[in-house]
BALOBA-1460 file (C-alpha; in Angstrom, 3 decimals):
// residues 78
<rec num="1" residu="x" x="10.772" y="-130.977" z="-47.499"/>
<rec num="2" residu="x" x="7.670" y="-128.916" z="-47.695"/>
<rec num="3" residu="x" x="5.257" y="-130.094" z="-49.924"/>
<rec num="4" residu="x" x="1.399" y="-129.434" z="-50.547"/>
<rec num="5" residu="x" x="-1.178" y="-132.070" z="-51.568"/>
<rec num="6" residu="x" x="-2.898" y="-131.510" z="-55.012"/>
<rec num="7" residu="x" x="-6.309" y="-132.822" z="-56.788"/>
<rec num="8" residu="x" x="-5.418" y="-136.162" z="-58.838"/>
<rec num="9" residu="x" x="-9.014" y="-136.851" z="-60.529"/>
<rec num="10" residu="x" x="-11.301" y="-137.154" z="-57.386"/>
<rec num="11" residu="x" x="-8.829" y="-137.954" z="-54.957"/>
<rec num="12" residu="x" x="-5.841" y="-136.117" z="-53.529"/>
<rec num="13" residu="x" x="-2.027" y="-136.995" z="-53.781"/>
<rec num="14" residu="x" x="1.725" y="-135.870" z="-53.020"/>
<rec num="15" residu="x" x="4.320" y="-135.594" z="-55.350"/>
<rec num="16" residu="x" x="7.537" y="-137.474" z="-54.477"/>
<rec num="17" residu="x" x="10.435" y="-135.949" z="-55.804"/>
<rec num="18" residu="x" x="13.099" y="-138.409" z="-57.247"/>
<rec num="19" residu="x" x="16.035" y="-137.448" z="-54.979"/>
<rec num="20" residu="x" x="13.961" y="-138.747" z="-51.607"/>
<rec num="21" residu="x" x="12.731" y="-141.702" z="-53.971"/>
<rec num="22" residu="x" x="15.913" y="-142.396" z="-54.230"/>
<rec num="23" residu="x" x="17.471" y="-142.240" z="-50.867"/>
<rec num="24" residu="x" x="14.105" y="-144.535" z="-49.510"/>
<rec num="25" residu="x" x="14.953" y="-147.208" z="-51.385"/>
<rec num="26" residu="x" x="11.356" y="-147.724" z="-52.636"/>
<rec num="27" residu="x" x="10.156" y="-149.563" z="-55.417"/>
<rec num="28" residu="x" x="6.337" y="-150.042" z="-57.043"/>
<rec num="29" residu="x" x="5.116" y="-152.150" z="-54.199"/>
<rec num="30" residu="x" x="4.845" y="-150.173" z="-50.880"/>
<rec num="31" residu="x" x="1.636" y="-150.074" z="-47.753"/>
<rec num="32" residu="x" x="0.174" y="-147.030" z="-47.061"/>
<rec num="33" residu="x" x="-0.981" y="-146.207" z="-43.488"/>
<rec num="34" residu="x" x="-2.619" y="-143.622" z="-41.921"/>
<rec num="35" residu="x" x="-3.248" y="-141.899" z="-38.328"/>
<rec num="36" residu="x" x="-4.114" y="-138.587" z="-37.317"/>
<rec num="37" residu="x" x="-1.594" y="-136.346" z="-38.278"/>
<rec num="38" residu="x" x="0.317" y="-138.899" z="-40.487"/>
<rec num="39" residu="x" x="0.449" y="-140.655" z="-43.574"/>
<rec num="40" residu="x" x="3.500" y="-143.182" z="-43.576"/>
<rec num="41" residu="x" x="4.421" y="-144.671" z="-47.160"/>
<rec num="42" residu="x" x="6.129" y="-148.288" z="-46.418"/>
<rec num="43" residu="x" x="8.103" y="-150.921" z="-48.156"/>
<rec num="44" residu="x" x="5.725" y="-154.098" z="-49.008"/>
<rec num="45" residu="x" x="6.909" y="-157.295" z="-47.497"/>
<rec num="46" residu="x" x="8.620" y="-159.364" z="-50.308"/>
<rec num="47" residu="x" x="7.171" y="-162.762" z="-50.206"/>
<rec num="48" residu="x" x="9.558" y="-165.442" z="-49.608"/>
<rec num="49" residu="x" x="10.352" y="-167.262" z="-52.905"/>
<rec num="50" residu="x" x="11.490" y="-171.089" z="-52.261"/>
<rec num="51" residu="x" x="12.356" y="-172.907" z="-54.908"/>
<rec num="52" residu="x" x="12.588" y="-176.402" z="-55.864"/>
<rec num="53" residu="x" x="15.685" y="-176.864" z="-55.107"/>
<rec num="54" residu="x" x="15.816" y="-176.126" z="-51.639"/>
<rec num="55" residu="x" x="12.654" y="-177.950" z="-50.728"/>
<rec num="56" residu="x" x="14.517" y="-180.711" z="-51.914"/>
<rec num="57" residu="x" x="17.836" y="-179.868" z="-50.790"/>
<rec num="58" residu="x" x="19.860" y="-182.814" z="-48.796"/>
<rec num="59" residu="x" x="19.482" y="-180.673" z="-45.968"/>
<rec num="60" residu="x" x="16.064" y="-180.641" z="-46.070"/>
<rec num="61" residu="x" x="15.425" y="-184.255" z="-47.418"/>
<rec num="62" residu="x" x="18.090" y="-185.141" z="-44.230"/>
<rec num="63" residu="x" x="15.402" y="-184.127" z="-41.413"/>
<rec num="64" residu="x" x="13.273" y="-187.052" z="-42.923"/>
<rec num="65" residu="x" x="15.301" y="-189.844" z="-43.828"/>
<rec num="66" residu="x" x="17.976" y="-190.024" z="-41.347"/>
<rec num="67" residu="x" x="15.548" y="-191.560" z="-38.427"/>
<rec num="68" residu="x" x="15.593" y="-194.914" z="-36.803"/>
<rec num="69" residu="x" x="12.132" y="-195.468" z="-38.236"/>
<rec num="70" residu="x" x="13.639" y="-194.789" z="-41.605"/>
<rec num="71" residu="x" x="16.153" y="-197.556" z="-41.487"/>
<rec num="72" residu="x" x="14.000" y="-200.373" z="-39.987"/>
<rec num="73" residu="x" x="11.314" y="-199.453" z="-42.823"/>
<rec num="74" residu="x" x="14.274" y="-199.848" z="-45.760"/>
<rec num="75" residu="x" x="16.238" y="-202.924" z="-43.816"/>
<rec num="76" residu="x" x="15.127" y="-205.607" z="-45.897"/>
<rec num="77" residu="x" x="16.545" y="-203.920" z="-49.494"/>
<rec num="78" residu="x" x="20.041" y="-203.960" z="-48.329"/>
């Protein structure tokens, strides 16, 4: 698509028609890079979200207690 870059205030700027919005996949959070003869508009990395639940999962928890070390520290309450 052909397009030509118009004044936005004091800087410059592209539309983006909805239609290629769309079919990118893009949403309000995207990196903008630049090199001569390009301008490439990129999906932000999502930061990873862990929750509670799985730093405390069994799984998790697992790693830690089921050692040697573990057992000989907790032998004299059973």
């Amino acid at each position: 698509m052909k397009t030509t870059i118009i004044k936005i205030g004091n800087s410059r700027g592209v539309r983006i028609p909805k239609p290629l919005l769309e079919e990118s996949e893009l949403d309000n959070n995207v990196v903008i890079t630049a090199k001569r003869g390009e301008i490439r508009i990129t999906a932000a990395k999502k930061p990873k979200i862990i929750s509670e639940t799985t730093l405390l999962s069994e799984e998790a928890l697992a790693k830690d207690w089921l050692r040697p070390e573990e057992d000989k520290a907790w032998a004299h309450l059973q």
